[in-house]
Backbone bond lengths (Angstrom), bond angles and torsions (degrees), N, CA, C in turn:
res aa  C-N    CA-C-N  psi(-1)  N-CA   C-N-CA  omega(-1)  CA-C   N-CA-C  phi
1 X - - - 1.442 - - 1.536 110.40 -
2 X 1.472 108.40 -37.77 1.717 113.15 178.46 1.408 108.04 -51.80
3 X 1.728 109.15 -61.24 1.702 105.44 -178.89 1.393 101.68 -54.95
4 X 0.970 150.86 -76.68 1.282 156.52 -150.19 1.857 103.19 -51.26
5 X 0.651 120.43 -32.84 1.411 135.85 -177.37 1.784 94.52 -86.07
6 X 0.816 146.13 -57.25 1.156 164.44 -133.64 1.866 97.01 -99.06
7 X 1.433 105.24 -64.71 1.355 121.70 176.16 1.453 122.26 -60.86
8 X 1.512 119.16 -34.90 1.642 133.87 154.41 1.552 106.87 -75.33
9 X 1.040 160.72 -15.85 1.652 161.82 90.67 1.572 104.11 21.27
10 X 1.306 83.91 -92.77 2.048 94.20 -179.19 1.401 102.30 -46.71
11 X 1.070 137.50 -93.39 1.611 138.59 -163.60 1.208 100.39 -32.12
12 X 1.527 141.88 -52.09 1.362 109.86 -152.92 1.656 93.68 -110.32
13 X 1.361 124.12 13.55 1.781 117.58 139.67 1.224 113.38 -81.69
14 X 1.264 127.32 12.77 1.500 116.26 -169.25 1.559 88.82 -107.18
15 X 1.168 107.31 -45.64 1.717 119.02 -179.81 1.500 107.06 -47.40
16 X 1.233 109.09 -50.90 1.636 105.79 172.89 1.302 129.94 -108.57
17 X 1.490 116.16 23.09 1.238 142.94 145.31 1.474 103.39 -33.86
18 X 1.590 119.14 115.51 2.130 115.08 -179.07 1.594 96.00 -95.88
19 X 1.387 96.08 119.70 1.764 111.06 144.94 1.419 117.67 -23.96
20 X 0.872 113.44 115.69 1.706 133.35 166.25 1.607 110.87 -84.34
21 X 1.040 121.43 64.47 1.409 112.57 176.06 1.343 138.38 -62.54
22 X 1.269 108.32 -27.89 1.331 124.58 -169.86 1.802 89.12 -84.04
23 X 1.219 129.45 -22.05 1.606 104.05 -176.39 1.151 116.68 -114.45
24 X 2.026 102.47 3.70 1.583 115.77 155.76 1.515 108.61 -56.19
25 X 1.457 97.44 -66.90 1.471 102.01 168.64 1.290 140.84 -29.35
26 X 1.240 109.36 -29.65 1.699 121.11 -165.34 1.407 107.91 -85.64
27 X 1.725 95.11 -31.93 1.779 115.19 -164.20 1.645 108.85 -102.87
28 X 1.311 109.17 8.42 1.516 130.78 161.47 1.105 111.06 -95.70
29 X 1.328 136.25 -57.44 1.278 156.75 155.42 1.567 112.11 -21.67
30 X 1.244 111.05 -65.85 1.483 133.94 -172.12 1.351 103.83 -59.15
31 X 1.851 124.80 -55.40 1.202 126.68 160.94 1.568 132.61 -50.13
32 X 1.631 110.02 9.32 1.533 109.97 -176.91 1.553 112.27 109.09
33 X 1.179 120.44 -57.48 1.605 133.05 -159.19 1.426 103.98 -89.18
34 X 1.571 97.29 140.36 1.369 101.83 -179.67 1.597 108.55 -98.02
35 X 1.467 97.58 155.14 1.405 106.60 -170.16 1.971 104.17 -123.80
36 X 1.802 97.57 -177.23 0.911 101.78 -178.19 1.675 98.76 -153.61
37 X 1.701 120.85 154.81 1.449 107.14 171.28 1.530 99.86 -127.28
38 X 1.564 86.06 128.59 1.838 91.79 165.27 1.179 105.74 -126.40
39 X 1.267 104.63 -179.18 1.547 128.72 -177.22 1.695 123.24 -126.23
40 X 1.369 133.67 138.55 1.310 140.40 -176.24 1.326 88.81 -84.71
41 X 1.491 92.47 179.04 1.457 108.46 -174.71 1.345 114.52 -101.01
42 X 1.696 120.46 37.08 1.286 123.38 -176.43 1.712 86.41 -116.71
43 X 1.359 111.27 134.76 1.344 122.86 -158.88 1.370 97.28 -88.26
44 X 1.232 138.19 -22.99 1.792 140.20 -160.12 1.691 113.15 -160.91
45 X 0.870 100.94 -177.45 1.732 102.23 -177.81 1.761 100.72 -81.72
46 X 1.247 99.11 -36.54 1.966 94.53 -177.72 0.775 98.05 -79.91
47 X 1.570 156.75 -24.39 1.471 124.32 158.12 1.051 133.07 -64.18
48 X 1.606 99.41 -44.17 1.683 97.21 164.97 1.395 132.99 -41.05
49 X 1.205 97.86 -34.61 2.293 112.59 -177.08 1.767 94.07 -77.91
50 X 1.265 111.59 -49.46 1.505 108.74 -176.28 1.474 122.82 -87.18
51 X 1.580 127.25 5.85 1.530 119.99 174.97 1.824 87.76 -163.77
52 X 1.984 92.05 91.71 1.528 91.35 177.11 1.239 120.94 -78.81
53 X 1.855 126.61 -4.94 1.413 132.69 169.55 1.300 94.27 -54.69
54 X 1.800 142.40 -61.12 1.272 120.37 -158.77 1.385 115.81 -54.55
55 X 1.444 127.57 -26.55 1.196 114.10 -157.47 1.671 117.17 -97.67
56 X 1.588 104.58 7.95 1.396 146.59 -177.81 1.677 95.32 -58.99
57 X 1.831 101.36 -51.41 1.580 101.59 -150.85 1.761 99.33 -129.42
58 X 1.488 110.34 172.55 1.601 94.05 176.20 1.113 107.85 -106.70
59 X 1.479 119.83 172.82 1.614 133.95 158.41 1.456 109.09 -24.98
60 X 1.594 106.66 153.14 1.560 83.54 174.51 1.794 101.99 -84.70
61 X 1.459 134.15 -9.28 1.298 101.99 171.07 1.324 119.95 -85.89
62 X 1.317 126.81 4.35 1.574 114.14 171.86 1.799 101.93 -74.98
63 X 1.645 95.97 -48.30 1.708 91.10 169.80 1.465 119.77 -31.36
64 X 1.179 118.33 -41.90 2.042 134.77 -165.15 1.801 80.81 -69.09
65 X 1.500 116.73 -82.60 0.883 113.19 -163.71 1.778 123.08 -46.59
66 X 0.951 114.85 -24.95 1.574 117.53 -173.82 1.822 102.44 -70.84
67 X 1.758 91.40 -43.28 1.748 91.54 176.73 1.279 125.23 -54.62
68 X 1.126 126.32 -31.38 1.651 144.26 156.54 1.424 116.68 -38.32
69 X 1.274 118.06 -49.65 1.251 102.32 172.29 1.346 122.10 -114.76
70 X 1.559 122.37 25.32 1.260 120.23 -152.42 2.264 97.71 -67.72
71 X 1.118 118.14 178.52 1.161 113.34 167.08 2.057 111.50 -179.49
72 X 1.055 136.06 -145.44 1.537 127.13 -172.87 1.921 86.54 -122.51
73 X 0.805 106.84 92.61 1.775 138.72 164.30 1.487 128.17 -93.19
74 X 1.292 122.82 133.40 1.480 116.13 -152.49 1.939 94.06 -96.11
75 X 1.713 96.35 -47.39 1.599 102.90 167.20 1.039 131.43 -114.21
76 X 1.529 141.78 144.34 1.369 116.81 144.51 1.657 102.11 -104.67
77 X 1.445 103.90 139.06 1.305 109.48 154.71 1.495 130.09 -92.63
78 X 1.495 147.97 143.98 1.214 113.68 -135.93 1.879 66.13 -160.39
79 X 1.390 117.47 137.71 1.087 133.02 179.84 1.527 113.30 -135.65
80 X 1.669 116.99 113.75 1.553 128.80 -165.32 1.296 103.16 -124.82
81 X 1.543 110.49 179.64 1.356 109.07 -179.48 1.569 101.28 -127.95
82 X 1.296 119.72 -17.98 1.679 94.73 146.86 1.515 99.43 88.87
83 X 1.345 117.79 -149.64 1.089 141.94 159.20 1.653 125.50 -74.40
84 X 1.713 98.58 -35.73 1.134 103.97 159.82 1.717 147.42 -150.16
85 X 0.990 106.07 99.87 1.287 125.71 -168.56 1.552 116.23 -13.53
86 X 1.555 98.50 -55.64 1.223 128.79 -152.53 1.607 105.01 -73.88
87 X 1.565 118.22 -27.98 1.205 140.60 142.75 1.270 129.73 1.50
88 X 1.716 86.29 -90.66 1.649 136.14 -177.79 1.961 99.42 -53.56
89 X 1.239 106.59 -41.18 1.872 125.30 -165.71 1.305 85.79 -64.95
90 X 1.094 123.54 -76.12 1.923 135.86 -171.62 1.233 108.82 -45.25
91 X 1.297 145.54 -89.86 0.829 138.75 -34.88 1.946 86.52 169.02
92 X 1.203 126.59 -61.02 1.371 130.55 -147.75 1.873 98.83 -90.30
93 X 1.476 112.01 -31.56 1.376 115.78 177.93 1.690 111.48 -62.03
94 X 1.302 110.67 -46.90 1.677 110.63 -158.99 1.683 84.99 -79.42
95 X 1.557 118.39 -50.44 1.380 103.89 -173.68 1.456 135.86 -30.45
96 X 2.098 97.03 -53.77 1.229 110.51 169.74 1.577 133.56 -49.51
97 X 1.098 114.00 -57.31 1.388 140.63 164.03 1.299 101.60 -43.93
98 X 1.507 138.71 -95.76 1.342 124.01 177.36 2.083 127.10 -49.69
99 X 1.007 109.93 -15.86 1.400 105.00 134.29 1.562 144.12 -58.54
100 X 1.324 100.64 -52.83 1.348 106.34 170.35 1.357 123.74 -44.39
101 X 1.771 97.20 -58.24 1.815 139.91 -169.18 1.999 80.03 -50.89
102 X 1.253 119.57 -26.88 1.568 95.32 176.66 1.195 122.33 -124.07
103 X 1.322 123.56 50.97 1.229 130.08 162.58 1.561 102.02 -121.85
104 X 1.630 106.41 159.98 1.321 121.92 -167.22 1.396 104.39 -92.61
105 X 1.825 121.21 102.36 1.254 133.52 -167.60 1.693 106.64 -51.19
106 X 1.245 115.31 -31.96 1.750 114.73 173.29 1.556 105.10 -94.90
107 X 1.173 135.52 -13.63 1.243 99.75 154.26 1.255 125.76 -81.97
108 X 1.267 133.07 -18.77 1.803 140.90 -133.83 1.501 94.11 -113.48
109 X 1.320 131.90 141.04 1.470 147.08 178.04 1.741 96.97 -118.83
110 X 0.895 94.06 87.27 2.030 119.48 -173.28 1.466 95.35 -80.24
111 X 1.129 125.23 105.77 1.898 130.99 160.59 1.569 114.12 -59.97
112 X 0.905 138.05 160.24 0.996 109.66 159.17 1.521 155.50 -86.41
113 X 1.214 165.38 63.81 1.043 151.96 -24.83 1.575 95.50 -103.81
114 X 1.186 115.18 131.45 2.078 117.15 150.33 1.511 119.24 -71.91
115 X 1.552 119.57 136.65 1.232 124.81 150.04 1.090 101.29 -90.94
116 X 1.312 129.73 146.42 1.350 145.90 152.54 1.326 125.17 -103.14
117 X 0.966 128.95 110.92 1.535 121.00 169.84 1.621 100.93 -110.14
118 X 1.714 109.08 146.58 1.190 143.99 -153.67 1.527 104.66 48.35
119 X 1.014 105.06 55.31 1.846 91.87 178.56 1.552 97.16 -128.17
120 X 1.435 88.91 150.80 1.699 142.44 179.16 1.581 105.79 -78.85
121 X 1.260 127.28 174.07 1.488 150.09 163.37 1.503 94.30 -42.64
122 X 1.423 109.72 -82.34 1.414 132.52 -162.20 1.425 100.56 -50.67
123 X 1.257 122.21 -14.15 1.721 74.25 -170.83 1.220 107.67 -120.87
124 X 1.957 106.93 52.54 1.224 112.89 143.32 1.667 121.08 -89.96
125 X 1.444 101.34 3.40 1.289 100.37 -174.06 1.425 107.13 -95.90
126 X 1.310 121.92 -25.87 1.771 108.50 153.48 0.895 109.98 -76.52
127 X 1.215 160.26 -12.60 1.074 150.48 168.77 1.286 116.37 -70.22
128 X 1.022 152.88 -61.13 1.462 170.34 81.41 1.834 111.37 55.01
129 X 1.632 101.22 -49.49 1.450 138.39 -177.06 1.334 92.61 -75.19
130 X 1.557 130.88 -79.67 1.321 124.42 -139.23 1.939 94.76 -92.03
131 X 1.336 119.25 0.87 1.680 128.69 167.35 1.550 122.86 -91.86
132 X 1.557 81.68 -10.91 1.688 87.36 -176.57 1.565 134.63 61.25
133 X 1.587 108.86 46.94 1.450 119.11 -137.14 1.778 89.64 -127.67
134 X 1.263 109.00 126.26 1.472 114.85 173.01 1.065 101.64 -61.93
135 X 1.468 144.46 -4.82 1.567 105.95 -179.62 1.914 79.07 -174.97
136 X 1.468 116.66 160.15 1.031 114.38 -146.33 1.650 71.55 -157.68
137 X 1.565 113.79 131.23 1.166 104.59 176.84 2.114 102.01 -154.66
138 X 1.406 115.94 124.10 1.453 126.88 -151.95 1.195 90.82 -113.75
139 X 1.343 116.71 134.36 1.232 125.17 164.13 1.458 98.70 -132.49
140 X 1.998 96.85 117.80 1.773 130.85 -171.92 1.333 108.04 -118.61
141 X 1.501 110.04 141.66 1.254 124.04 143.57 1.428 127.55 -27.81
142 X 1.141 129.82 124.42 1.366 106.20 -149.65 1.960 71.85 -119.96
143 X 1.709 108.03 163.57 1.412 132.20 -170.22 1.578 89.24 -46.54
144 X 0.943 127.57 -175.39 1.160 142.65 -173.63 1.821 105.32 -121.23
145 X 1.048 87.92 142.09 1.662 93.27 164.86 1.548 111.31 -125.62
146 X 1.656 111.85 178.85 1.539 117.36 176.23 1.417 106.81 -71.24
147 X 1.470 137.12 -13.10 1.120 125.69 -155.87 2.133 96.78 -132.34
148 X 1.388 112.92 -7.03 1.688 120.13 -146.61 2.106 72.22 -138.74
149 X 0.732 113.32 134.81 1.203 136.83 138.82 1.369 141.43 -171.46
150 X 1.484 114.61 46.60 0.884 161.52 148.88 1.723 155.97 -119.73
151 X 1.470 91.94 16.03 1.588 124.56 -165.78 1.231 105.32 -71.16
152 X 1.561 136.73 119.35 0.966 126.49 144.20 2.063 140.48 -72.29
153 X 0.778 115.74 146.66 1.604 93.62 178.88 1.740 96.73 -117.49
154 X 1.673 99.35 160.11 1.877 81.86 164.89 1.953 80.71 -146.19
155 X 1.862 89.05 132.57 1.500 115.55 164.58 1.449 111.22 -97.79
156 X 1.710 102.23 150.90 1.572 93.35 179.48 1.572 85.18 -146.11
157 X 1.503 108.60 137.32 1.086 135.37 168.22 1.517 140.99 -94.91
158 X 1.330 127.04 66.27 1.495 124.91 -154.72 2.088 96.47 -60.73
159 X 1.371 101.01 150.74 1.535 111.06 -170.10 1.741 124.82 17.22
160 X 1.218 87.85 65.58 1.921 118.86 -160.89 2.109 90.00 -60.69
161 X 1.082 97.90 150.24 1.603 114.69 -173.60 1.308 123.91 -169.46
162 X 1.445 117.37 100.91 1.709 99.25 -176.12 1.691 112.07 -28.32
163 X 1.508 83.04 148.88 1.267 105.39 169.59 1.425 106.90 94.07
164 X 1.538 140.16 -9.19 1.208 131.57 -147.32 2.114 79.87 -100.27
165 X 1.766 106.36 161.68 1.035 121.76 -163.87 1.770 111.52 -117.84
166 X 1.663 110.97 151.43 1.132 120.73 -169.64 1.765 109.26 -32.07
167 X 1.170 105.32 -63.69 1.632 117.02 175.75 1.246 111.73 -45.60
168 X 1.415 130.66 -13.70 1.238 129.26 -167.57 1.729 101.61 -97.62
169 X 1.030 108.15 -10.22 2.341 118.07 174.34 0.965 93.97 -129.20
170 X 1.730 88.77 147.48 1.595 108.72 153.35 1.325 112.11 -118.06
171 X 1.672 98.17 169.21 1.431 115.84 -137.23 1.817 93.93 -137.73
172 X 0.961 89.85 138.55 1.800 107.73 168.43 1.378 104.94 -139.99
173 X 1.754 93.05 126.43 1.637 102.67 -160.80 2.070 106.04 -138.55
174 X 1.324 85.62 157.92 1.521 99.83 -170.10 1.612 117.12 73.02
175 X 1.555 112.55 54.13 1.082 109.40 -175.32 1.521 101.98 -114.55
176 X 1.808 108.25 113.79 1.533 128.75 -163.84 2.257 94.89 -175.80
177 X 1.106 100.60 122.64 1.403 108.23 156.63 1.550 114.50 21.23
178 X 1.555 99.46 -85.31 1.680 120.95 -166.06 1.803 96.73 -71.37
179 X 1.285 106.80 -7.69 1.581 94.95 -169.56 1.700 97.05 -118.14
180 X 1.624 117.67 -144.79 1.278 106.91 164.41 1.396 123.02 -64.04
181 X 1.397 129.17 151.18 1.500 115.41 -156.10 1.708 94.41 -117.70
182 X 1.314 113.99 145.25 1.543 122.61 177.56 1.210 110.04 -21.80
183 X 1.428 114.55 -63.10 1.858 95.68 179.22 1.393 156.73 -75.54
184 X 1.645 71.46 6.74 2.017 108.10 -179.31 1.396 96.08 -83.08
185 X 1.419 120.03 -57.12 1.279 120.49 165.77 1.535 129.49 -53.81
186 X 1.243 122.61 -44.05 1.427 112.74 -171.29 1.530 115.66 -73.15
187 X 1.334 109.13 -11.74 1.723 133.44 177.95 1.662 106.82 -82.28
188 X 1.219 133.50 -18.02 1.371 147.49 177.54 1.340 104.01 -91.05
């Protein structure tokens, strides 16, 4: 009963575990790639848990800001906190980076990376949309489990567009240590 108690504990502090953006940023930064932080249009973490359409789409000034730099981009990589923050902290820096570390810097049109805070799946697909980016790809906090609360997932969206549907990406999921491990993933 202790683990179990213990194991439902972690998951739903992980759920309300707050995004650190500013040292996402720093540790994006540090790895080479430039970043950016926006925000959905879910004003707090309790909205986010209680109206998951907001966290679908952004503010309209992150929208402004994305228009600013939109341009013909091969990726965006787009880094959220999902369900779980705590995830994204572990887990979402080394991913990125050894992803990157394998793509061919003259072929690849690299955007520059989004933080998202309160964001969903979807709203790499405005994002993706209003950047003009063949393929739009989020790596989230993934729900928490009794045993995972720290899971990352990463979706990828080829010619991403609001409105487009789960079936429409694929997904590589449970990426944390005990599960598939960052470099299993960044090699996929």
């Amino acid at each position: 009963l202790l683990d179990f108690q213990l194991a439902h504990a972690r998951a739903r502090d992980a759920v309300h575990f707050p995004l650190d953006a500013r040292s996402l940023h720093s540790e994006i930064e540090s790895a080479g790639l430039s970043a950016l932080i926006l925000n959905t249009a879910a004003r707090d973490r309790a909205e986010y848990l209680r109206r998951p359409d907001l966290g679908r789409r952004l503010s309209p000034h992150s929208h402004a800001q994305l228009q600013g730099i939109a341009g013909a981009y091969d990726v965006v990589f787009i880094v959220a906190d999902g369900l779980s923050a705590l995830a994204v902290h572990r887990h979402g820096v080394p991913l990125l980076r050894q992803t990157v570390a394998g793509l061919d810097p003259g072929a690849w049109r690299i955007a520059p990376v989004v933080i998202v805070a309160q964001g969903r799946v979807a709203a790499a697909d405005e994002i993706g949309f209003t950047l003009g980016a063949a393929l739009a790809v989020i790596l989230i906090g993934e729900r928490p489990g009794l045993s995972s609360p720290d899971s990352v997932g990463v979706y990828l969206t080829w010619s991403p567009r609001p409105g487009r549907t789960d079936a429409e990406r694929n997904c590589i999921s449970n990426i944390r240590p005990e599960g598939l491990s960052v470099g299993a993933a960044a090699a996929l």
